[in-house]
N, C-alpha and C positions, 0 to 999 in steps of 0.2 A: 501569407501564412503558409508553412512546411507542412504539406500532404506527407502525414506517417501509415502506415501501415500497422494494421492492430492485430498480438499474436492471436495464436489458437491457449484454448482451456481446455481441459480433461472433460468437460460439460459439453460441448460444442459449442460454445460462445466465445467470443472474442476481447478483450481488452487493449488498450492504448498500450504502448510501449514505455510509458511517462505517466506520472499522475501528477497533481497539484496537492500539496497536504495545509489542510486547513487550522490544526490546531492552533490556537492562541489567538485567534483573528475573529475577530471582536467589531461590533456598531460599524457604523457606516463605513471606517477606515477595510475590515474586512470584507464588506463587499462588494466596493472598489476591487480589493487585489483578488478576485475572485472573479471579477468581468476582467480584471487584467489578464489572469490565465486563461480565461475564454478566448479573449481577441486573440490571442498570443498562437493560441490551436491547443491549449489540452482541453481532452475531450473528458479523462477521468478524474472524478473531484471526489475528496476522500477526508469522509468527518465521521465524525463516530458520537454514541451518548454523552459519553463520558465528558467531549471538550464542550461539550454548553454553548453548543453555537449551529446548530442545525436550522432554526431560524434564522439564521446569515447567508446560508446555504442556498436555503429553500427562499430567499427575496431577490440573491443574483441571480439564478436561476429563472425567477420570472422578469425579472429585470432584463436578462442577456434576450438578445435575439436569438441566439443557436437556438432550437428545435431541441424540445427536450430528449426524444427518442435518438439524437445523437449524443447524447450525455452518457455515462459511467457514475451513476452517484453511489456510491458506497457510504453505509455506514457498520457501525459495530455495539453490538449486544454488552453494556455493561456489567459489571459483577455483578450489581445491588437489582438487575433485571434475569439474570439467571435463574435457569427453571424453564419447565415446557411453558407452565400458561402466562409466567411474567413475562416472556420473550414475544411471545402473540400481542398481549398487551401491552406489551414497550414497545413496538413496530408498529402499532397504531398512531401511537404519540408520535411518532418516529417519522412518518408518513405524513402528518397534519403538518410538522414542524419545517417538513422539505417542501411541502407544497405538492406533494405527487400521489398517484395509487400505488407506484413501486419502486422499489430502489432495486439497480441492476446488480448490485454486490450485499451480500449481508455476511456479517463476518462476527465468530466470537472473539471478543477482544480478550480476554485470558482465560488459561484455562484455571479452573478454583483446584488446586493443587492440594485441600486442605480437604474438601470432597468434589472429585472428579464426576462421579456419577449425575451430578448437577450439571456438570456441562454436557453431561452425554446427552442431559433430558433436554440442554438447550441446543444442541444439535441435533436433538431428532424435532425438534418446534421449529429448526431454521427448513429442514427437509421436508416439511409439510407445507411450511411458507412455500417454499419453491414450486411443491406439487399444485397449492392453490393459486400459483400466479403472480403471489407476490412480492417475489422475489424471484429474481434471474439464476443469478449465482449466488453458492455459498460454499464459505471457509471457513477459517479460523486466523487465528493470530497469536502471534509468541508460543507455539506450541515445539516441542521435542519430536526428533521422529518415533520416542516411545511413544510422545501421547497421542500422536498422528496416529499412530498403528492400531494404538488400544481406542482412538474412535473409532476408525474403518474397521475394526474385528466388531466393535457392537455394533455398529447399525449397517456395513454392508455397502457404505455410500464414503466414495472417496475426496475430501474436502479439494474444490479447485484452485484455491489458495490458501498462503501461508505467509502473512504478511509478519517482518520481521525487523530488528535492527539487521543491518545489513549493511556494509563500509568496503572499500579498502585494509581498513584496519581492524575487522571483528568479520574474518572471512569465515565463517560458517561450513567447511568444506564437510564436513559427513551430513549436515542437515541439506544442501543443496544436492552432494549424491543420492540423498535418499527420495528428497523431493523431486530430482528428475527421473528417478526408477518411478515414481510413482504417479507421475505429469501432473504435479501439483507444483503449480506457479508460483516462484519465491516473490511479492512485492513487500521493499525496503525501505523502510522509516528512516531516520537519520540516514541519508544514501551518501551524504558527505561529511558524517560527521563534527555537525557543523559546522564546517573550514576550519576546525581549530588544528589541523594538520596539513592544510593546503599548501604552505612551503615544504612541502618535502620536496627531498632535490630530484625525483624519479617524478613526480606531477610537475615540480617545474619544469623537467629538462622537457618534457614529450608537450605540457602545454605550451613551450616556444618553439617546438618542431610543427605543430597542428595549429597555431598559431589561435590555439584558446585557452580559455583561463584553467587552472588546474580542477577548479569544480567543476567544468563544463568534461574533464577528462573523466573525472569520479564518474560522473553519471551517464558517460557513453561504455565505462568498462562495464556498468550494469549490466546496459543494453548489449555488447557482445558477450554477456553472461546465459544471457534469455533471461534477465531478472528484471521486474518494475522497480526503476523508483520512484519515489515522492517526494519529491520535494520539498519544501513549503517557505515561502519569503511574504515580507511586505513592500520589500523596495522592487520598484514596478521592475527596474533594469535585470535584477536580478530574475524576477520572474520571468522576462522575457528570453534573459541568458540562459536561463535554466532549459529551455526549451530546444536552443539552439543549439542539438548534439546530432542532428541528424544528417548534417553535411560533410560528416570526415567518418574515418573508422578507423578504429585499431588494429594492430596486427597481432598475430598469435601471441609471438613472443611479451608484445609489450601490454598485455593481458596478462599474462606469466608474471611478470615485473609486478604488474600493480598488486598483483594476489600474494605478491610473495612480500609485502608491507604489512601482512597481519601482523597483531600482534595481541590479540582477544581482546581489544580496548571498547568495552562496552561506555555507554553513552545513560546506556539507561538502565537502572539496576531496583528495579523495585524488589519491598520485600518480598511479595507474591511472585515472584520468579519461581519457575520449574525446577523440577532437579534437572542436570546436567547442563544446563544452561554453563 
């Protein structure tokens, strides 16, 4: 198993450089590939309300040998839980469902764009979770650097992450300048776009020079980005490949190359998208 190195947060806590993403992974087949990621070394596991599967979560978990206090378990504040005291409320659930007292990451999964002030009230409920313990770190997700700013101007507390689509091909360059001014940690959902672009001939040419598959390139450009990604597979191989980006490195230039493949091709385009998205 690859000894990684886990970065620094704007909090003072640490995170894996890799996470596992759990959506869609479902009864026993889910968690299987969930001690697969275990055995494999990721340390950070990332489910949220919304995918209905936190009891999958919280059985490999006790299932794995790994020591829970070396775990990253994240999850995320659904819309229908938004609000100060539904947020209290739903991280109880939240907590029974994982099998734990705390999860190290708690994150708003969107912001309500319809009324904002609602997520401010569920981010000042995530900033008292922390204060009381029960929660490590807190963020957000799919948020704009406006709405980044317009949290940190009302409450004063700067979110440690900003978990995003994030590609090759939907390079996000003013949301990631603005999230390094502000050492808020970009972690990337769709971090490959789900290989529906993996022949490009710039992932092919550099994953026959590195002599790895062009997914395994996507998601070491992350990693020389300082960004997380996540993953998520059910074929074991895959998960294991996924993991194994820590034996080669990119160089400047062909960083350059990969970033210069955007082309704003979003993956995920829900109604409830922000502006400027």
């Amino acid at each position: 198993m690859t000894k990684i190195a886990n970065l620094s947060l704007n909090d003072g806590q640490r995170i894996p450089p890799i996470g596992f993403g759990t959506n869609v992974l479902r009864g026993r087949k889910g968690i299987d590939s969930i001690l697969t990621a275990l055995d494999a070394g990721y340390r950070l596991i990332d489910t949220a309300q919304s995918y209905d599967n936190e009891e999958i979560v919280g059985a490999a978990v006790v299932e794995s040998s790994v020591p829970r206090q070396e775990l990253v378990l994240t999850t995320k504040i659904t819309d229908a839980h938004q609000g100060y005291q539904q947020t209290l409320d739903s991280l109880e659930v939240s907590l029974a469902k994982l099998k734990t007292d705390w999860v190290d990451i708690l994150l708003v999964h969107w912001p309500n764009v319809q009324d904002f002030e609602r997520s401010l009230e569920t981010w000042r409920a995530l900033i008292d979770l922390q204060q009381a313990g029960k929660v490590t770190t807190i963020g957000v997700s799919n948020y704009t650097p406006d709405l980044l700013q317009r949290t940190i101007d009302a409450s004063g507390v700067v979110p440690a992450l900003n978990q995003v689509e994030f590609h090759p091909f939907l390079v996000q360059k003013d949301l990631l300048a603005y999230c390094q001014q502000k050492e808020i940690r970009i972690e990337a959902y769709c971090p490959i776009a789900r290989a529906e672009r993996a022949g490009h001939p710039v992932l092919q040419h550099l994953a026959a020079k590195y002599q790895k598959s062009p997914v395994q390139i996507m998601l070491r450009w992350h990693v020389e980005l300082g960004i997380v990604p996540i993953p998520r597979s059910e074929n074991p191989d895959h998960i294991r490949g996924n993991f194994q980006i820590f034996d080669f490195s990119l160089v400047e230039d062909e960083v350059r190359e990969i970033s210069g493949l955007n082309e704003n091709y979003r993956i995920i385009k829900p109604d409830k998208s922000p502006p400027g998205w």
